[in-house]
Structure formats: structure tokens, C-alpha cells
C-alpha positions, -999 to 999 in steps of 0.1 A, spaced: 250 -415 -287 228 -392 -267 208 -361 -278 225 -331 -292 221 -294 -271 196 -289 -302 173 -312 -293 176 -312 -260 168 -275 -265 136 -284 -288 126 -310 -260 125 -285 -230 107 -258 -248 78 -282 -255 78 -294 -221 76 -257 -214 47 -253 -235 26 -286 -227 35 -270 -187 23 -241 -199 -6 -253 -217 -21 -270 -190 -16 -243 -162 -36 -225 -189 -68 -249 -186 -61 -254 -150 -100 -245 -139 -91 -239 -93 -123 -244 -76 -139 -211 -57 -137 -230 -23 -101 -237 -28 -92 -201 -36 -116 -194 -7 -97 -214 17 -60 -206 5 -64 -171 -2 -83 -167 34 -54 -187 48 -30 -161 32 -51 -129 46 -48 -148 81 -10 -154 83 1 -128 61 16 -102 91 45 -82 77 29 -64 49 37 -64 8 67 -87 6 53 -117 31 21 -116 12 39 -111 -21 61 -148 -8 30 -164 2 12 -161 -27 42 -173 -50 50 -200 -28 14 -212 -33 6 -207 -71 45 -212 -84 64 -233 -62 34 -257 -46 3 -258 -68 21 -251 -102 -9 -229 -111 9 -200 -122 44 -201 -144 70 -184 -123 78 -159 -152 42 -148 -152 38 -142 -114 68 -118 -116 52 -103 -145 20 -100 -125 38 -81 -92 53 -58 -116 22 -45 -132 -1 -49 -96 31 -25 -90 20 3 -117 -12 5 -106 -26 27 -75 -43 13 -47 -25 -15 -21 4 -39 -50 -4 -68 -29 -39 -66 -24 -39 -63 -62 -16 -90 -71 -44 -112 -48 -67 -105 -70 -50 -104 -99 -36 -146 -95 -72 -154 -80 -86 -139 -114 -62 -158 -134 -74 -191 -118 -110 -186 -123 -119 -156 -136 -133 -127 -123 -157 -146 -99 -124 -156 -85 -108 -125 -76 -143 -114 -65 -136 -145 -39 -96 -144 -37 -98 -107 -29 -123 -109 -6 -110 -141 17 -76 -122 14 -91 -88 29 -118 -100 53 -98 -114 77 -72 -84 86 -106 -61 81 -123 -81 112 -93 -80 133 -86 -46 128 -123 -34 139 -119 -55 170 -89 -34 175 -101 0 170 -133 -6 192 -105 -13 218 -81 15 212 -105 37 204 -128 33 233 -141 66 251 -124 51 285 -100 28 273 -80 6 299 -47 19 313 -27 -8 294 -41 1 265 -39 36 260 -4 30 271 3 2 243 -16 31 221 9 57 231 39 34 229 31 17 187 19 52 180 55 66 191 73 39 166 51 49 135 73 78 124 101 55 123 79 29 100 76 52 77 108 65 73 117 26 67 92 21 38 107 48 20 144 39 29 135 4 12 118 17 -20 150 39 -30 175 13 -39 153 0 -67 137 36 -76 174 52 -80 184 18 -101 152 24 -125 164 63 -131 193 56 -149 214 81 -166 225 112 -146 200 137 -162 172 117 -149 191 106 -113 193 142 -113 150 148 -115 149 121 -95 163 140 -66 135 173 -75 109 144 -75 122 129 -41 120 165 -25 89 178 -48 72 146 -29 89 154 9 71 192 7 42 177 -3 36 154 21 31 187 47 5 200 27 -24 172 30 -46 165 3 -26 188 -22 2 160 -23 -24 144 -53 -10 177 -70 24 168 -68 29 129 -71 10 136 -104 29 165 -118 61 146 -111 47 117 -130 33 141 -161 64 158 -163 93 125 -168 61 110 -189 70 142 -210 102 141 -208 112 106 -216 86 105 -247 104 127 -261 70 145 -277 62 186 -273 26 184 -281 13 149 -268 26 145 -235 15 184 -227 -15 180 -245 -20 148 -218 -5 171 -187 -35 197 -193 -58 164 -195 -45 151 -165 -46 180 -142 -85 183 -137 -89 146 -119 -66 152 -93 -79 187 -83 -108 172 -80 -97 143 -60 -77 166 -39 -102 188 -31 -135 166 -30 -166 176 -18 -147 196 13 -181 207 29 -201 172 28 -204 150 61 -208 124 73 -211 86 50 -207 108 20 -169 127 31 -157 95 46 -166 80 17 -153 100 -4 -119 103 19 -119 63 14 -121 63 -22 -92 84 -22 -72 62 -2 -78 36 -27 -76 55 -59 -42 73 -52 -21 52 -32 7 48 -55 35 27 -47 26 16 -14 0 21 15 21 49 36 20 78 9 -15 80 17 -11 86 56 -4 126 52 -35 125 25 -54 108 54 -40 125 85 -50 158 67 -86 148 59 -97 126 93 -76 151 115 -77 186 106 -103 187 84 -133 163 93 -118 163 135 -129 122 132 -98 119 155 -72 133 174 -34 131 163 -28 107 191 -53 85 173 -46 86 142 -13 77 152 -27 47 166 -50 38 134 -15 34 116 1 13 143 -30 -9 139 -31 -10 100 10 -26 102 7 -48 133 -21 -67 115 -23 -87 88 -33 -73 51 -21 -38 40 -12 -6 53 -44 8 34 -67 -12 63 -60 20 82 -86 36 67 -112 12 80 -99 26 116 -107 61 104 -142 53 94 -149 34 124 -136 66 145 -161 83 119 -193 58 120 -184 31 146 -186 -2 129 -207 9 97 -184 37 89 -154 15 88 -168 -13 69 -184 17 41 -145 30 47 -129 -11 35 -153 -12 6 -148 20 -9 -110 16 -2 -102 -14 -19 -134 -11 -49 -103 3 -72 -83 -26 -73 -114 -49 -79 -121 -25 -111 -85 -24 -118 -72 -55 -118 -113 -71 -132 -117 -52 -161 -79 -43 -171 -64 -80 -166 -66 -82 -202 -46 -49 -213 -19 -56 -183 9 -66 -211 -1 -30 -233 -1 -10 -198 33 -22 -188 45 -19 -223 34 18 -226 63 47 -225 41 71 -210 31 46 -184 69 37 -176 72 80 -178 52 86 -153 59 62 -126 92 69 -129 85 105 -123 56 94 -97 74 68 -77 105 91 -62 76 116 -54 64 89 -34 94 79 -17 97 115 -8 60 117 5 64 88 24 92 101 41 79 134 50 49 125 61 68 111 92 75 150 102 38 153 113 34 119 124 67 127 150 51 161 157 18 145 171 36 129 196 29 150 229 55 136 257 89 130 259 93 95 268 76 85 239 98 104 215 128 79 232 106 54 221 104 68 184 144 71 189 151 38 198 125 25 171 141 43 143 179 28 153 164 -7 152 142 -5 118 168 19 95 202 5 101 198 -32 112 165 -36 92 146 -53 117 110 -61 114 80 -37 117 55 -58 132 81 -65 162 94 -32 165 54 -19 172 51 -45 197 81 -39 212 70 -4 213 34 -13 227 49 -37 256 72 1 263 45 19 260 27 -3 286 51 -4 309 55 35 309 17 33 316 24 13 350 49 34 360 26 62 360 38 83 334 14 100 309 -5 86 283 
């Protein structure tokens, strides 16, 4: 007779746990994270959900390092935090393999490569006399970016609306969405908002007059600061401090930070010109690593090559922290009401940044054909969900092509 369900039962959980067990003692050497996280940072074009498949395709389905329950664990946490989720969830495996020399070395392999191809670009693009072709391939991605972003938040909603629930909170969810949309006009004051948003459902779902206001008042002080900043420094000081930022307060997903940016680098600072900052975002989703890259384009336009590299360090030094010193407390900060509270109370106000901030992006755009472009871009990224790194290089061959045909640039 063979084995009854019961043991059969016993005998797969103690596979399980001997599996488990030895993924546990598993000890990856630093050159091998080196080379496959590196390898990763080179190949990982399309943003959060190819570098998110990468990684799990390494350390679930090939190596075995990592326990497939665990990594999804790990990409909903990395997704709590601020700063770039896949950047994050880099670190986070690389740490899990080897500690926190190893996601000093996974998350720098991971970033490095994107970080040196995206200089070489903005040297390029942002030349004082750049090439025809390329201020026309500028002018043509730049065009599409308005587009990208109304895609990013198109894709978070489905999941976002799921997560609200009842019809009471679908119903906030709809203030937060539109809270976050106003926001997104008013620059660096959309820190304000994503974190009242996230204050208030943390109140509301706790269920608890005095604590959560009693943490509302608490919470209110960090982000005026980080809103306002040090408005009068210059120079290494405001772009780092623009950087840090970027890094600190991107909450679900690179592109809520673009008004925050636009606002400082643009019409505060004057690093660039609307035109260019366009083109910085173009540059941060056509190569590979995060949208939050961008910001190494804004402290190049700031510092040349120092500025941008101060700009990547600063940016990303938050996750490091994060994901280094609170590896350990993930499980508690995932299990924690407030926590849950307030992203679901931040992340619609993202969605609704994210989309808005494509009003100015559209509104930098300075001739007509262009806006075709932004037209054309929008109908092939919202309804048949195409990809973003083809539709800005589509974009950039039009753009090029308008060049040669000798209309403005």
C-alpha cells in the first residue's frame, strides 16, 4: 500500500524545511552577486517589472537562493518603502545572500551601469550645440513623456482601487486620487499632500482619536521641512539636497517625483530649461535602472559630471539605509496597521500625482508637431499597452526625422 495524504503531507513539509534550511546557510560569494546583479543593471530596460522578473528568475526559479514565498514577501515590503521598489528589492535579495556587504555590492553593480550610460547621455543631449539629430531625437522622446506618465499611473490603479475595499474607503480613495492630481501643479508642496493623505486613512482605519492625531501633528514637521529645504542654498548643497529628496519621498514609483523635481531644477534653481528636463526623463525610462536615474541628469545639467554623480549617491543613500538597517523589522513594518493606513491613503495620492504631473510636462512642449507626437504616443501606450522604452524611441526616430525635414527643434 502506498503512503497515506498524511504522510505524504508530513514528508513535503520537511522537504520544505530542509529546502528552506539550506537556502538559509546558503553563503553567495560577493563576485557572484557582483557579476549577476551587474548583469541585471545591464539588461534590465523596461523599468520595475523587468527588473522585478530578473531578479526572481535568478534567486527563485534558477539559483534556488531565495524561497519563492519570501521574494514576493520581499517586493511587497521594498513596495512600502520610499525611494525606487526595485532598486530596493536589489538590495534587499543581495543582503539576504550575504549580508549587508552584499547589498552594498548588489546595489551598487545593479545601479552603476544605467548611472554610466545615462551621463554619457546627458553630456550628449545636453550639449551647448548639440547635433541636429539629436536635439531632434530630444524634442521627439521628450514629446512622448507626458504620455509615460499618464501610463504609470493608469497601471497602478487596478491594484490600488482592489486594496481600498469597501465603498467608504473607494470613496476617499477618489479625494486621495484628486488631492494627489492638484498637488502635482504645486511642486515641492505635493510632500504636503501625499503625506496628509497617508496620515489621514492611517487615522481612519486605526480606528484611534488620540494616537493617530497625536502621530498627524508628529508627522507634519518632516515634510515641511523636506518640502521647503534650504530654498536659498546653491550650488552642491541645493542639488544635494534636491537629490536627497528624490530619494527620500518617492513613494510608489520613480514618476511622482518628476513635478517635485521639475519644480526645483526648473523654476526654482533655472539648472534647466523645460525642454530639458523633458529630455532628462526620456533619458531616465529609455535606460536601464529606474526612473529615479533622472536625477543624475539634473545634477549633471547642475555640476557637469560631479553634480550628477553627488546627484546618484545622495538619491539612492535611502534605500541603502532602508533596506541595511531595517531588513530585520521588514515582517513588523508590513504587519503594522498604521503602516498599511497610510499607504493606502498615500498610494492613490500618488497615482493622482503621477498623473497630473503630465499637465506641465505636456505644457513644456513648445511646437505643434511634437504635440502629434505626444498624441500618437498616448494612443499606443494607454489603450494597447505597448512598451515605454519603444514608444520613446519611436518617438526619438520622429523626432529626428522632423529635424531633417527642417522643422523646429
Amino acid at each position: 500500500m502506498g503512503d497515506g495524504p498524511e504522510q505524504q503531507g508530513q514528508e513535503q513539509r520537511q522537504e520544505q524545511q530542509e529546502q528552506e534550511q539550506h537556502r538559509l546557510t546558503v553563503k553567495v560569494g560577493l563576485v557572484t552577486i557582483a557579476r549577476e546583479w551587474g548583469r541585471i543593471g545591464c539588461v534590465g530596460f523596461g523599468g520595475p517589472p523587468t527588473h522585478i522578473a530578473l531578479l526572481r528568475q535568478l534567486c527563485v526559479e534558477r539559483r534556488g537562493w531565495i524561497a519563492a514565498a519570501e521574494f514576493e514577501d520581499a517586493v511587497a515590503v521594498t513596495n512600502l518603502l520610499p525611494g525606487p521598489a526595485s532598486t530596493q528589492l536589489a538590495i534587499f535579495t543581495a543582503r539576504r545572500l550575504r549580508g549587508p556587504v552584499g547589498a552594498l555590492v548588489g546595489g551598487f553593480c545593479f545601479i552603476v551601469p544605467g548611472l554610466v550610460l545615462i551621463l554619457v547621455l546627458a553630456a550628449l543631449f545636453l550639449a551647448g550645440s548639440p547635433p541636429l539629430w539629436v536635439r531632434g531625437a530630444a524634442a521627439g522622446a521628450g514629446a512622448a513623456v507626458a504620455a509615460v506618465a499618464v501610463r504609470a499611473a493608469v497601471a497602478l490603479v487596478p491594484a490600488s482601487w482592489q486594496r481600498a475595499g469597501v465603498a467608504s474607503a473607494r470613496a476617499r480613495w477618489l479625494v486621495y486620487v484628486c488631492g494627489g492630481a492638484v498637488a502635482a501643479l504645486a511642486g515641492p508642496w505635493l510632500v504636503l499632500a501625499l503625506i496628509a493623505a497617508g496620515c489621514v486613512e492611517s487615522a481612519i482605519r486605526t480606528r484611534s482619536a488620540a494616537e493617530p492625531d497625536g502621530a498627524t501633528v508628529r508627522a507634519w514637521p518632516l515634510p515641511l521641512v523636506l518640502a521647503t529645504g534650504p530654498a536659498a542654498a546653491g550650488g552642491l548643497l541645493a542639488l544635494a539636497w534636491v537629490a536627497f529628496k528624490v530619494g527620500a519621498l518617492s513613494y510608489g514609483g520613480g514618476f511622482v517625483i518628476i513635478p517635485l523635481m521639475q519644480a526645483d531644477a526648473v523654476d526654482q534653481h533655472h539648472w534647466m530649461t523645460d525642454g530639458q528636463f523633458l529630455n532628462a526623463v526620456a533619458l531616465g525610462q529609455i535606460t536601464p535602472g529606474p526612473v529615479v536615474q533622472t536625477v543624475a541628469v539634473v545634477g549633471y545639467a547642475a555640476g557637469g559630471i560631479p553634480g550628477g554623480l553627488v546627484a546618484a549617491a545622495v538619491a539612492f543613500a535611502p534605500s541603502f539605509l532602508f533596506v541595511i538597517f531595517g531588513g530585520p523589522h521588514f515582517d513588523k513594518i508590513r504587519a503594522n496597521d498604521r503602516v498599511q493606513g497610510f499607504f493606502r491613503g498615500a498610494g492613490p495620492a500618488v497615482i493622482g500625482a503621477i498623473a497630473g504631473s503630465a499637465i506641465p510636462l505636456a505644457l513644456a512642449l513648445q511646437h505643434a508637431w511634437q504635440f502629434a507626437v505626444l498624441g500618437g504616443a498616448a494612443m499606443w501606450l494607454v489603450a494597447p499597452r505597448r512598451g515605454v522604452v519603444s514608444t520613446l524611441l519611436v518617438a526619438a526616430a520622429l523626432g529626428m526625422v522632423a529635424a531633417a525635414a527642417g522643422w523646429p527643434t
